[in-house]
N, C-alpha and C positions, 0 to 999 in steps of 0.2 A: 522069340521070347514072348510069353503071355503077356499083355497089356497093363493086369495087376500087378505086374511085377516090376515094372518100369518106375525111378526113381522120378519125384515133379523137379521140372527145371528150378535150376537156384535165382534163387530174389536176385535182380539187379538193382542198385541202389543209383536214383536218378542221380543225374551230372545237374552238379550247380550251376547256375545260373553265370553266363560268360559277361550276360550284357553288361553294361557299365551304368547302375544307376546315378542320377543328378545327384551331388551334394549338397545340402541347404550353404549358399553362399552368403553373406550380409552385405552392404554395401558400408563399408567402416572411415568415418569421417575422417581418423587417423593416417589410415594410409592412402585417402583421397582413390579407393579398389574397390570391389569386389572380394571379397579373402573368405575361404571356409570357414563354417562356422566348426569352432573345436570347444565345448566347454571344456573346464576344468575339470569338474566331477566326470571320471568316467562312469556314474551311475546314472549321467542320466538327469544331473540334476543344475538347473542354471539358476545363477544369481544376477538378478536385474535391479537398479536403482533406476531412481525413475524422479527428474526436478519437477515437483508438486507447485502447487499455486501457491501465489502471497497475493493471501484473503485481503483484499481493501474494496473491494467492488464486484457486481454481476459478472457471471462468468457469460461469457460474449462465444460467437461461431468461431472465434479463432482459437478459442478453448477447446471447444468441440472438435475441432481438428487436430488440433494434438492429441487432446487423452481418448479421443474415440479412436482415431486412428493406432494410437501403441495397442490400444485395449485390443484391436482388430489382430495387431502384430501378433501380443501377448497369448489369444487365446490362441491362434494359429502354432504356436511354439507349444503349447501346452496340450491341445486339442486334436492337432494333426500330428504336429512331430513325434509327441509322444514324450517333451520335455517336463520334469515338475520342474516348474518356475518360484522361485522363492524373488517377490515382486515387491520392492522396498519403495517405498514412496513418502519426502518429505511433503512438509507443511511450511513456509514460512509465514509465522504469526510476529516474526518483529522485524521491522524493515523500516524503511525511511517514511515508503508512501500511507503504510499501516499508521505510524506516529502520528505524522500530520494530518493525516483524512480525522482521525480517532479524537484528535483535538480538536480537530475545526466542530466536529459535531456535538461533542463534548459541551463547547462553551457557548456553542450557538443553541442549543438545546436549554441550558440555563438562561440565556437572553433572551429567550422567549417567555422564559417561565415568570422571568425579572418583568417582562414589556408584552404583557398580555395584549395591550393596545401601542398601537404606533403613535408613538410620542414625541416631544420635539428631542429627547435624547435620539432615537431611533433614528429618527430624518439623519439627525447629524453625525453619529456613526455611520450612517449607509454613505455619505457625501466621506467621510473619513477614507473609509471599505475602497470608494469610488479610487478616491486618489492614489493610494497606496496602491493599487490594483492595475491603474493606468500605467504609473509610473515602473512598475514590475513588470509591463508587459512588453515586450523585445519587438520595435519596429514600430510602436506608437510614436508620432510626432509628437514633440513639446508644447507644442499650440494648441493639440487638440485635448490636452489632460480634462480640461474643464468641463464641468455639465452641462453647463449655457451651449460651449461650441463642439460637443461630442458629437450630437444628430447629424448635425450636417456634414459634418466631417466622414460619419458611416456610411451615408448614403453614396458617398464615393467610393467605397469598397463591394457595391454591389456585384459587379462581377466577381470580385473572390468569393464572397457569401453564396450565390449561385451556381458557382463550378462544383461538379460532380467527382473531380480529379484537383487532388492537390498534393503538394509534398510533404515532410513530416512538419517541417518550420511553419508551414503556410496553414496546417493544420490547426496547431497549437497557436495560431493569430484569430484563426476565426474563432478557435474556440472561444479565448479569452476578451475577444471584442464584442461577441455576441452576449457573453453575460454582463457586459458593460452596457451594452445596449438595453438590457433589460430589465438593470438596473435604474437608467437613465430614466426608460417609462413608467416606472412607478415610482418613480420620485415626483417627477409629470402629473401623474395621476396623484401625488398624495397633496399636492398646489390646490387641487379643486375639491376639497372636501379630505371628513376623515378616512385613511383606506382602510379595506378589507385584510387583518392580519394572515386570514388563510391566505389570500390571493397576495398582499404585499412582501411576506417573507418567503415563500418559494421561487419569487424573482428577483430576489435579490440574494439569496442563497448563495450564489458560487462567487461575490464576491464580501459578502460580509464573512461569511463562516472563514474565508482565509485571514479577513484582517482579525477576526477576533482567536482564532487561535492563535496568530503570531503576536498579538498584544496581551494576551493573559497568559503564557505558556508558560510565566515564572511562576504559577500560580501551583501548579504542578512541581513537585515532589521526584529525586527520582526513582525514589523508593515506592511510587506509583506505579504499580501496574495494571489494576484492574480496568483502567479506563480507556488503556489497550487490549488487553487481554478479552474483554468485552465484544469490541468491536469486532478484532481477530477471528472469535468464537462465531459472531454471525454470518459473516462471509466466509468460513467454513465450511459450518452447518449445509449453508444457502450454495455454497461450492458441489459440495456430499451431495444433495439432494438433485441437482442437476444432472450427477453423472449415473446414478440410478435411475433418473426419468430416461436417459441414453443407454441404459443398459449395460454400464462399464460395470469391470469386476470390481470390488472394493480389493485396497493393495494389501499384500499379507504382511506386511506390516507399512505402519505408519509414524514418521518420524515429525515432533514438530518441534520449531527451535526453541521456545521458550522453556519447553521439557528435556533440555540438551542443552543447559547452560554451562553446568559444569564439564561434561565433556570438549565443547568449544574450547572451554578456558585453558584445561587440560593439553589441547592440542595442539591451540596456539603455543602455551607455554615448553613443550615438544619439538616445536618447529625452532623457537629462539635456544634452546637450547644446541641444536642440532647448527645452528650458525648462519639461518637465514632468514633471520626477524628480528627487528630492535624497536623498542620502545623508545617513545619522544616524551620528552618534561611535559605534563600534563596528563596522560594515562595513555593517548594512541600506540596502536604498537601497528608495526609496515613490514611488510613482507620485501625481503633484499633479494631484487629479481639477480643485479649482476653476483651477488655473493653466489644465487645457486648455479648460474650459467659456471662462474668459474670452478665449483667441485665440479662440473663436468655432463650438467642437466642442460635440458634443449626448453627452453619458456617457449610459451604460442604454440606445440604443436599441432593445432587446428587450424588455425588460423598464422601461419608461420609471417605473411606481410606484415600483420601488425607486431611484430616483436619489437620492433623500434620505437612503438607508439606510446604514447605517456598511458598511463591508466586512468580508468574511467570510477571514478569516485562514487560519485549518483550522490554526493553532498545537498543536503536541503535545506538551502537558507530563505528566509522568508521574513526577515523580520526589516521594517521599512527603514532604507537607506536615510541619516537626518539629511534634510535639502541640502544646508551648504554645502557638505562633504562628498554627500552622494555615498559613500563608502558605510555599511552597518560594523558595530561590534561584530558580529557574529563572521562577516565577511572578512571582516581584519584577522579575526583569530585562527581562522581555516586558511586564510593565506601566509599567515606566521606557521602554521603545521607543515603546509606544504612546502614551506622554505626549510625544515627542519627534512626533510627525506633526501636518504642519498643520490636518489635517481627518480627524477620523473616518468618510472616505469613503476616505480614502488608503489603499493596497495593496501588499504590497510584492510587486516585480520582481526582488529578489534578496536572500537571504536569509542573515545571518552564520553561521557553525557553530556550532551549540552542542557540548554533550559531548555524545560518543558519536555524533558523526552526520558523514558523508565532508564532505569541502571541497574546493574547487579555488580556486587564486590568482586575486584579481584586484584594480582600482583599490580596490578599497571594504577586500581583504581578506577572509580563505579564508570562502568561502558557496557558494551553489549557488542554481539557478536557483527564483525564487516559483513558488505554481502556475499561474499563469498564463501569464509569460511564453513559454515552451516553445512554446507552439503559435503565438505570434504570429509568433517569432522562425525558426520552423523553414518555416512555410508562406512567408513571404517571402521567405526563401533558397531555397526552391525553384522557388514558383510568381512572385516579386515581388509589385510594386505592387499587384498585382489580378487577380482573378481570379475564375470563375462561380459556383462553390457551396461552402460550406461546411456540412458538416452533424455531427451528435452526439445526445446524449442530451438530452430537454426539460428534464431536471433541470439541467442545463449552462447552458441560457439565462442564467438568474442567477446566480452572478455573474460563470462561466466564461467565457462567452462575448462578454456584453461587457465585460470586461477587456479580452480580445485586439481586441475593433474600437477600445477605445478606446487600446489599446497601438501598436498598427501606424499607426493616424493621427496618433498622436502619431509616430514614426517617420518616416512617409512625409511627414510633414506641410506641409502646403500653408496657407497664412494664408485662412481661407476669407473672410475681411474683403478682401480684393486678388485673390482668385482664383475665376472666377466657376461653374470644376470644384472643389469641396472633394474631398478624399481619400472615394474609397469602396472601400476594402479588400475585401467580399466583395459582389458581386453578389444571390446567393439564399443565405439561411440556411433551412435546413429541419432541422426535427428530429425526433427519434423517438420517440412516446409511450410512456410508462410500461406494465410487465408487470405485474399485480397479479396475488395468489388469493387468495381469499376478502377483497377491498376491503384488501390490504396490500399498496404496493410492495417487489418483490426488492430487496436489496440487501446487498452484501458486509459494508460495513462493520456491518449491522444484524443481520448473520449468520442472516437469515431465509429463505437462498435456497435452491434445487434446483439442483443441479450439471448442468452440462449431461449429463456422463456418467452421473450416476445417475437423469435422465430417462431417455435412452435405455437406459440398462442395466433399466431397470425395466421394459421394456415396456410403458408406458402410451404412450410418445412413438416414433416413426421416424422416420430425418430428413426423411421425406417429408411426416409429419404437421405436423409445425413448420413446415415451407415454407408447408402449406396454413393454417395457423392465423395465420400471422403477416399471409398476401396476404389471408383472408378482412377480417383485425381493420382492414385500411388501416395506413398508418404512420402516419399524422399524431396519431390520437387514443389516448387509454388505452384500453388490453384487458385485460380482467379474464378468466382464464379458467372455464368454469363447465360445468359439467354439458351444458346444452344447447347452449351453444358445440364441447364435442368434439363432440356428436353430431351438429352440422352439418359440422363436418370429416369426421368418421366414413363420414355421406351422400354426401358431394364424392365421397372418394377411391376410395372404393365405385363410385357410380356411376361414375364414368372407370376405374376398373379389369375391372370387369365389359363395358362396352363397348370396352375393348382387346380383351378375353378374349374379348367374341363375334366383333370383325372378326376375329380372328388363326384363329380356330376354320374361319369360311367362306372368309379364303384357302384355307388347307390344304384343308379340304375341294373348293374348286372345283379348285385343282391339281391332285388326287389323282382326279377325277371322268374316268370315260373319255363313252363315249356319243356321242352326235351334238355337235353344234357350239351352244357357250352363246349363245342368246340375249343382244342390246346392245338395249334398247329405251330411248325416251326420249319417256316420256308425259308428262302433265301431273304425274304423281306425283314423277318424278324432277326435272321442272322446278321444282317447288314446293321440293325438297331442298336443289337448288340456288340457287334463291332465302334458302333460311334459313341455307343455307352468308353467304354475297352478307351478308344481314342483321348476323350474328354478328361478320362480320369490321368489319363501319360499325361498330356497335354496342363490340365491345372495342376497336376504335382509337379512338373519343368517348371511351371509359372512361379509356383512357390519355393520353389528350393532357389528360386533367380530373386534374390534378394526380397521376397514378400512382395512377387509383384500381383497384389490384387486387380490391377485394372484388366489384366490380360488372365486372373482368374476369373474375372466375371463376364470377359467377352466370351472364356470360353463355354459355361454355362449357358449364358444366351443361344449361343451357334447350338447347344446339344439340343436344347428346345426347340430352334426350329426345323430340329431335322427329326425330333421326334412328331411333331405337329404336322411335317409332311408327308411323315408316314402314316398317322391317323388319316389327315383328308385323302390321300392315294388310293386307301384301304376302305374308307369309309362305303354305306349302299347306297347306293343310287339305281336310277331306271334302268341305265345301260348294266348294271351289276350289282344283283341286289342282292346275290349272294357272298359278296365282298363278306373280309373279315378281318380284325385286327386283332393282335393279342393283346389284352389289358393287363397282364401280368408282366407282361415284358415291357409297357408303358409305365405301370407302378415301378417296376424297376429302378427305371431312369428317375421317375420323380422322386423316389427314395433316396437315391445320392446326391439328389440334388439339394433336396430339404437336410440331408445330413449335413451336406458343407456349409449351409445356410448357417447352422446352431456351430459349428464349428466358428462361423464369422463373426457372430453373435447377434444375428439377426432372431427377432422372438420368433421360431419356428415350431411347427408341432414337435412332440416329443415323445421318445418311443420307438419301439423297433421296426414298427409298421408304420410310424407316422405319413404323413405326406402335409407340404402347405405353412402358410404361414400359423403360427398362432391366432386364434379366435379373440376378439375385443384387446382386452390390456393384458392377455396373457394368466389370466386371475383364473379362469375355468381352461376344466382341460381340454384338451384338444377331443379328447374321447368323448366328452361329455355332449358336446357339439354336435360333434355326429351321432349320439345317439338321437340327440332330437331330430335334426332332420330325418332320421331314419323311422321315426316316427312320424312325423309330418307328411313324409313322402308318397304316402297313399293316397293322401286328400289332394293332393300339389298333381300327381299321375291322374286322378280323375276327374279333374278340371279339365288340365292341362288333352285328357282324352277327348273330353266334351267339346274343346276349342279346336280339335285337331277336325274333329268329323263336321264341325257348323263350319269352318272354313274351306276342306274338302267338296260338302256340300253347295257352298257359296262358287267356288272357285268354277266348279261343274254347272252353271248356271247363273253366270255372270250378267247375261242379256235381263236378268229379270233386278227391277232397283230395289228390290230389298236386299239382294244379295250382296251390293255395295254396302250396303247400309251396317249389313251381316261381317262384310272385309274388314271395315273402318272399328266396329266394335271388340271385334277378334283381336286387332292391332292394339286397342287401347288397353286389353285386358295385360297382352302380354306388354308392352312399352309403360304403361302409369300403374296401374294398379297393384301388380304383382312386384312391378320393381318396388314400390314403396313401403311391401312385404318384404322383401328382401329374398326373393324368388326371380330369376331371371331363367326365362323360356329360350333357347335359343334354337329357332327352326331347321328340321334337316328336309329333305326330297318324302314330302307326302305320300307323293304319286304311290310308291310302292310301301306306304303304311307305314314308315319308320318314324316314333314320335318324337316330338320337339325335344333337347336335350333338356332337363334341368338342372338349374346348378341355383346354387345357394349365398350369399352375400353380407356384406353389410349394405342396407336401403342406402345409405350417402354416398355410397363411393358408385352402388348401380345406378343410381340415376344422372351423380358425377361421369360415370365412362357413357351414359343415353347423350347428354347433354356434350359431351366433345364429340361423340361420332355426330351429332344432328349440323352441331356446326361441322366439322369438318366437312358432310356431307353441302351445307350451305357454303362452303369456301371454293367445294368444286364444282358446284354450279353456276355461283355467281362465274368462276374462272372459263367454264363453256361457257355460260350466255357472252360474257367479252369479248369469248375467242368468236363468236358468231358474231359479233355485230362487226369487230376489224374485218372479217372475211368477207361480208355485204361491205364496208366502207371501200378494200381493197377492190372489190369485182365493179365495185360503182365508180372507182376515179379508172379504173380499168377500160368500162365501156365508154366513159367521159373522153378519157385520153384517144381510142381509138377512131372516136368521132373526128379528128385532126388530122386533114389531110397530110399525106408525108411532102408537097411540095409546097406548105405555108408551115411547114414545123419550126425552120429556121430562118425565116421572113422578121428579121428585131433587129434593132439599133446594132447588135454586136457584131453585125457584119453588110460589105457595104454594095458584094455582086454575089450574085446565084449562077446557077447552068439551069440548062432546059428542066433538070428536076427537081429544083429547088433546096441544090445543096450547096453551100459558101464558097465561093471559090476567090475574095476576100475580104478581111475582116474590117472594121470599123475606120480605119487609118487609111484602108486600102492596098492595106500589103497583101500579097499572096499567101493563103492559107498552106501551110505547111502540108506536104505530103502523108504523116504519120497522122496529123491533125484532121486531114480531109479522110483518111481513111478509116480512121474513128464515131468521123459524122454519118461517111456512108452507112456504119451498121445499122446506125440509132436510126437511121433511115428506110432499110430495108426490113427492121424491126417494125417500124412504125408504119411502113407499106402493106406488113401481110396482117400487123390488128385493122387497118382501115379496110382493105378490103376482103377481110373477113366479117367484118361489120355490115356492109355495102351488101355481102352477095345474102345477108340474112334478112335487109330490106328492112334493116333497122339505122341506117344512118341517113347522111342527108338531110 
């Protein structure tokens, strides 16, 4: 049959894929697992609530590790998986510590405006401040209340003051003794003269601002809100702007409670309805933990230990105890509420006004929402019935957290005794471990934190560094930060910066290269590359589908890098192989996925299909832009950098003559000071056979920052050889010292009391006979010490 004639074989349709790819698993508080993750929308689309900050203070590194870290999660879900994430995020703007902070500055802001000069009213309020402040603080002695005998009474607390480790009690002591203390010294100082108002009301700030909010708080209305609402708004603000210098995404929506009154009320009134909340004479209404247990709910399932445990109120009383009684109003009437509750598990859901603190109308009467309800109430209005994740701080779990599972089921509630789906409010609870340093967790109320700002304003932190510290630590567990921990950050960020800095170097350089036409080969070498490319990406997709475990996606990045980097130097020219070659395209490659996962992390990285590296300065210009100028630049930087190649060449070839020293030392200074301070970095390859210095491009602080660790590290291993040389003269000197000792006066000493013909014990001090094992022992040290002596002797150095 003619060949034209022949029908073409039929299409085979490739066979699917058998292998079994990872599932994204989550680690789920609920079931204390591992569990697939399954949203609800089969399109694709996840609902996350997310517990938001209550604005009263700086947001601190332990901030920074929550919401950087979700955000890390967040974009990962949305970036990589390919999930839209519909990312709900409250605000609480009314809270206990909001009321009182709001007040104390409130009225201390007016006392200022009252007592422009410190006056004898002012002395005698701060000595008021003092006492009421003393007497409020848990573990002060009753001897020491006074200001006469406070000093000396502190100076005995000196080792608490000084420990670097303490526990949360021991905390909240130093706290409050140290502002006592320094209140005491400007009262001292206001003895001898009139004081300085700037300098005398900032030290005594944390305890007047307390008594004078608790003494003027009837002054306040509860129909007052602005004076919280105020407050609220700036520690928001000042919250917001933090997590934009960090690079978080702003949440797609945001809930905050003030703006969710009525829904709260609403909800509450939902829940008593539904037969597991009752209101007390006065307006409190308490959530009836045994009512829900017996329709057939499980309370605590987070924390399932504490189900026995009373509930945690977070009540704030502050108003001073009168002496005889010791007992306040305010203390009597919160222990008459809590006598009214059916169970000391009971919690409340909303809360009566006391003095001094906002209200809004409702059935029960002017209150405002408990702390917990807010979040049950606000993610149900938003998200409903159900939905996939909810996450927050670990310390949240108890009792925070399940509050709200146990509030919303009571809510949504379904008789789980008739219904064979009971209510399950959240899907995946995930949380985020604790930030410690030196074994003490951050936190606000404990006043032991690092402001986020004065991290970064200190230069110890970038927001880069925190990104890498927090993906290295994982979220799920506590991270303690520590010396050797920065310096595996320290290593990461290095490493991937340095290999940005050389791909970016050999673009430019191959662009700018004229000559014949570049070699594209593809040997086993480049094969291999792309195999470990191939590997890297199995390898961090298993990493991430295994509960978002970023530490072990960022180890695996590093590992790609150095096995890309030993393929360049392998490949690189040199004398012995000067026609050596590497492919740069198969380098850009790798650096391309890498920078991709980067921006997936949310690290500010270039942007773009060809990108490579981090982003330039604050992200503000683009990454193209950047490279256009050095790409400009790069002729002038090549003909220096040409000039310096051939004066050292020259020098190197002609070393015997001292200019040519003179010629090394200037060479060295052009490329070590000058250029780095351009923000040009020369880095040298093998002359010998013409190959010029590499250049690569920088920011000048951070180049002359990596000149200045390599010079020392270079001086740490010097100083460590010169050491190891003088031990090794010290060792060779007790060495030839020792051998100068005849082996038949070695053991000639009180510790024993007869020898043999060769001056070995035979016995000891008492005159016993030296044991057999004992005498055999001696022998060696003996026969040791026989052949250094008369190895000494036949060199005609002993004697």
């Amino acid at each position: 049959m003619a060949l034209e004639n022949r029908d073409p074989p039929a299409w085979s349709s490739p066979s699917p894929s058998t292998s079994s790819e990872p599932q994204l698993t989550l680690y789920n508080s609920i079931t204390k697992s591992k569990t697939p993750f399954v949203p609800l929308d089969s399109n694709r689309r996840v609902t996350w609530y997310c517990c938001g900050p209550t604005v009263y203070d700086a947001g601190h590194l332990g901030h920074a590790r929550n919401y950087l870290t979700t955000d890390v999660l967040r974009r990962i879900m949305r970036d990589y998986f390919g999930y839209e994430v519909v990312f709900v995020q409250n605000v609480t703007d009314v809270d206990d510590k909001i009321i009182k902070r709001a007040r104390e500055r409130h009225f201390l802001a007016k006392y200022k405006e009252d007592h422009p000069q410190i006056d004898a009213q002012a002395l005698e309020d701060t000595r008021l401040a003092f006492a009421q402040y003393a007497r409020d603080t848990k573990g002060l002695p009753a001897d020491t209340i006074s200001i006469e005998a406070f000093p000396q009474w502190f100076e005995t607390q000196r080792q608490l003051i000084e420990s670097p480790i303490l526990d949360e009690d021991q905390t909240i002591f130093k706290v409050r003794i140290l502002a006592l203390q320094s209140a005491v010294n400007a009262l001292r100082s206001a003895s001898n003269g009139s004081p300085d108002p700037a300098q005398y009301y900032p030290a005594v700030d944390g305890i007047l601002s307390s008594y004078l909010g608790n003494v003027k708080k009837s002054e306040i209305p509860p129909e007052e809100h602005a004076i919280f609402a105020d407050y609220a708004t700036y520690w928001e603000n000042h919250f917001n702007e933090d997590l934009r210098t960090l690079n978080c995404l702003p949440p797609t929506i945001t809930t905050r409670v003030s703006e969710f009154i009525p829904e709260n009320i609403a909800f509450v009134q939902q829940i008593i309805d539904n037969g597991f909340a009752y209101a007390i004479p006065g307006g409190t209404v308490y959530f009836d933990v045994n009512a829900f247990e017996k329709a057939g709910h499980y309370y605590a399932k987070l924390e399932p230990g504490n189900r026995k445990g009373e509930a945690k109120q977070e009540e704030e009383v502050t108003a001073p105890p009168p002496a005889q009684e010791g007992v306040s109003a305010a203390e009597l009437e919160i222990q008459n509420e809590k006598a009214q509750k059916r169970s000391p598990r009971d919690f409340a859901l909303w809360k009566k006004s006391r003095s001094g603190e906002p209200g809004w109308q409702s059935p029960w009467g002017s209150g405002r929402p408990g702390w917990h309800i807010e979040c049950s109430a606000m993610a149900s209005q938003v998200l409903g019935s159900q939905f996939d994740i909810h996450s927050g701080g670990i310390d949240l779990a108890f009792p925070h957290h399940d509050n709200e599972l146990a509030q919303a089921e009571a809510y949504w509630h379904k008789d789980p005794k008739k219904s064979q789906v009971p209510v399950q409010w959240v899907n995946y609870f995930i949380h985020m471990g604790h930030l410690s340093i030196a074994g003490a967790k951050m936190s606000k109320s404990l006043k032991n934190f690092i402001t986020i700002r004065e991290a970064l304003d200190s230069g110890e932190w970038t927001v880069r560094k925190l990104r890498i510290l927090f993906m290295m630590g994982g979220w799920k567990g506590g991270l303690e930060i520590s010396q050797n921990f920065r310096a595996e950050v320290d290593l990461w960020e290095k490493t991937a910066s340095n290999f940005f800095s050389s791909v970016e170097a050999l673009t430019l350089e191959a662009a700018s290269a004229g000559g014949p036409r570049q070699k594209h080969l593809f040997r086993a070498q480049e094969k291999q590359l792309y195999q470990d490319l191939k590997t890297a990406q199995k390898e961090l997709h298993d990493a991430l589908c295994d509960s978002f475990n970023t530490g072990l996606a960022l180890s695996t990045i590093q590992d790609l890098i150095s096995k890309t980097n030993t393929y360049i130097k392998n490949n690189q020219k040199s004398a012995n192989d000067p026609d050596a070659y590497f492919s740069l395209t198969s380098i850009r490659e790798v650096a391309r996925w890498i920078t991709k996962m980067l921006q997936i992390f949310g690290f500010e990285a270039s942007t773009g299909d060809d990108s490579i590296g981090w982003a330039s300065g604050t992200g503000s210009a683009s990454s193209g832009s950047v490279q256009n100028k050095q790409a400009v630049i790069l002729p002038y930087v090549q003909a220096l950098s040409q000039f310096r190649d051939n004066v050292k060449h020259l020098a190197i070839s002609n070393k015997t003559q001292p200019v040519c020293q003179e010629l090394l030392k200037l060479s060295d200074n052009v490329r070590d000071d000058q250029l780095l301070q351009l923000g040009v970095n020369l880095e040298d390859r093998d002359s010998s056979i013409g190959e010029p210095a590499l250049i690569k491009f920088g920011d000048p602080a951070e180049l002359i920052a990596a000149r200045e660790a390599k010079l020392q590290a270079q001086l740490e291993k010097d100083q460590k050889k010169e050491a190891a040389r003088l031990e090794a003269l010290r060792l060779e000197k007790e060495k030839a010292e020792k051998a100068k000792v005849n082996p038949q006066d070695m053991f000639r000493t009180d510790e024993y009391s007869e020898w043999d013909e060769d001056g070995i014990p035979t016995k000891d001090a008492q005159g016993e006979e030296v044991t057999k094992s004992k005498r055999k022992t001696l022998k060696k040290a003996w026969d040791k010490q026989k052949r250094l002596y008369d190895a000494q002797v036949a060199t005609g150095s002993g004697a």
